[in-house]
N, C-alpha and C positions, 0 to 999 in steps of 0.2 A: 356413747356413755361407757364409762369402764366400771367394772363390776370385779369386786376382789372377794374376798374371802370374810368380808364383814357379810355378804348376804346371805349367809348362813344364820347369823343371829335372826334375819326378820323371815326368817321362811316359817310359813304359817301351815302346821300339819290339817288336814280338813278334817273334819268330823267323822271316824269309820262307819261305812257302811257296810251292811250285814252283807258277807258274801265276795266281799271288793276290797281292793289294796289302797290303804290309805294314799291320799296325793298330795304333792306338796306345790304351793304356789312359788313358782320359779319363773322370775322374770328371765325378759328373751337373749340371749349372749350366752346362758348358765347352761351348764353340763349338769347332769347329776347321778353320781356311780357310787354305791353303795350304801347310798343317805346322805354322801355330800357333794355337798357345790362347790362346781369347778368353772373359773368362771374361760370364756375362749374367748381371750383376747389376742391384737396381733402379737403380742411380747410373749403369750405364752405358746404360740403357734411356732414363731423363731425359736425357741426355745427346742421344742419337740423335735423340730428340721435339723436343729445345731447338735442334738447328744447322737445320733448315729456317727458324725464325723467324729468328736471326742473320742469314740470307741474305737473307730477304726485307725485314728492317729496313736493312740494306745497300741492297737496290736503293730502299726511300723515300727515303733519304739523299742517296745521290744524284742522284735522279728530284728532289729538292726545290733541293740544291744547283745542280744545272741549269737547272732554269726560272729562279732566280733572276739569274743571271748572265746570261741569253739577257730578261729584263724589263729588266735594269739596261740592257744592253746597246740594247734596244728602244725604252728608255725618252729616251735621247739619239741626234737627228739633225745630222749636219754641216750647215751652210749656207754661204753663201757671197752676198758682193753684189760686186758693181765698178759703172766707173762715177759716173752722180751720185749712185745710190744709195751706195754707199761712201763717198764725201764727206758726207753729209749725215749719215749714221751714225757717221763719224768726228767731224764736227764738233760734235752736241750731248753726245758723251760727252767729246773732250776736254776742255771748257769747265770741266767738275768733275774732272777725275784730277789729283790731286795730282804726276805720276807726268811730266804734259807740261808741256816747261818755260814761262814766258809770254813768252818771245818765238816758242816754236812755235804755241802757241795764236793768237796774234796771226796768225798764217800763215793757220793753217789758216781762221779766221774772215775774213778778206779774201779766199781764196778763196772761199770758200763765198757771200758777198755777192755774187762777179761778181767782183771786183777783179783784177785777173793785172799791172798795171802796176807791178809794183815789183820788185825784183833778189834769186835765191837763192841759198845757195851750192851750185857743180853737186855733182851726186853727190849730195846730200844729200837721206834721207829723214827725213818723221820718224813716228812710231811712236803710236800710241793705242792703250793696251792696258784692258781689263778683265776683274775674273775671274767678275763674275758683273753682268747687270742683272734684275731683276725687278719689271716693273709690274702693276700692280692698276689697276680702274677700278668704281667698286660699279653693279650693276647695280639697287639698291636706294635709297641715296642718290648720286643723282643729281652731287652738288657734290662725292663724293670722288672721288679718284685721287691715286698717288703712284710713286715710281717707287726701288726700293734699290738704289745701285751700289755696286758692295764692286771695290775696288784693292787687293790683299795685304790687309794689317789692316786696313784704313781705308775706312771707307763712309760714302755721304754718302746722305741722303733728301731725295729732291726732292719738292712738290707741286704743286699746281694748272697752270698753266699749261707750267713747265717739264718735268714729269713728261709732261704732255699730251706736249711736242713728242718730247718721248725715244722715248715708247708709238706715235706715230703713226710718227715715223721706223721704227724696229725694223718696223712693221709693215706700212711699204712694201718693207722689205729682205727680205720672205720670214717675217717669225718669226709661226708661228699663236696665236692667241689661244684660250685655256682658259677651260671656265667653270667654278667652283668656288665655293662656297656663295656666292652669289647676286653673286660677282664673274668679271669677266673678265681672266684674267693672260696676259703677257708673259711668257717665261724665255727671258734668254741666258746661257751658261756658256764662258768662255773667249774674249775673242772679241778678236781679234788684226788689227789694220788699219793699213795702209803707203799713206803719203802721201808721192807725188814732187811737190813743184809745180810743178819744172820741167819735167816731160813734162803735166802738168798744163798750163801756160799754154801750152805747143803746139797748144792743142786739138784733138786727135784723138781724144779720148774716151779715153785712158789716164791712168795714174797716179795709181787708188784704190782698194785691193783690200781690202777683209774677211773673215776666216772665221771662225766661229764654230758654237756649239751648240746647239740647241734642245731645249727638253720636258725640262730638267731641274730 
């Protein structure tokens, strides 16, 4: 016989007796905690068996969701160059961004040569941005290496030589080198660099800052 929660309407309180807690006529299945009936069926037995696992599927859930956000997390480092390291970081990624115009490329590359004897306009900087490099170099064959810069939509693949100078600048600037099936990689993400050249031809060692991201 199944027993729900309508046998609370017919529970009949008995008459108090002087000294004694009232009783209630509760047929036999019925629980009764706190003045109500609960009726123990098999569905409400499953029931009871089934919310410990719901909880503890809960905590893998988010015990998973958490490590993964605290890896993502782990998984990319800031860096940072100034200096001649910034300049030189700046200047082989300008040379392919679609992004710096060529009269600033022409700047930055006569800095970067020695040059400082020619006129800027003040105030002005100019901007080298990319949103991602990524060099390889096979630790296998010898003769490869290449290097992928992506600007917004637009990537460009460098090899041999140029690829070389990209891989070795990044990794005077700080960025660690990964080994990964039988090659050794470069990763930058985001990496943002401001060129003054006119605190630049002061020389005092200002005007060329980078920041960017590694291990992504």
């Amino acid at each position: 016989m199944r027993f729900g929660l309508r046998w609370v309407r017919h529970l009949r309180r008995a008459e108090p007796h002087s000294g004694t807690q009232s009783r209630l006529n509760v047929p036999p299945g019925v629980s009764v905690f706190a003045g109500h009936a609960i009726a123990d069926t098999p569905h409400a037995r499953i029931a009871d068996a089934e919310r410990p696992k719901e909880a503890e599927m809960k905590k893998l859930i988010i015990s998973a969701l958490t490590l993964a956000v605290l890896q993502n997390s782990a998984s990319a480092a800031p860096g940072s160059a100034t200096g001649p390291t910034a300049l030189a970081l700046a200047a082989v990624i300008a040379q392919h961004s679609p992004a710096v115009r060529a009269f600033d490329k022409r700047v930055i590359a006569r800095l970067f040569r020695g040059n400082t004897r020619f006129g800027f306009t003040p105030n002005t900087k100019i901007s080298v941005d990319a949103d991602s490099v990524v060099c390889r170099v096979s630790n296998v064959d010898i003769t490869s290496r290449s290097c992928e810069l992506t600007f917004g939509s637009r990537k460009r693949t460098l090899t041999g030589r140029e690829a070389n100078e990209v891989g070795a600048t990044a990794a005077a600037a700080g960025v660690p080198s990964e080994g990964a099936a039988g090659s050794s990689i470069e990763s930058i993400s985001k990496l943002r660099c401001t060129i003054d050249p006119n605190e630049i031809m002061q020389k005092a060692g200002g005007g060329a800052n980078c920041t960017f991201e590694t291990g992504q």
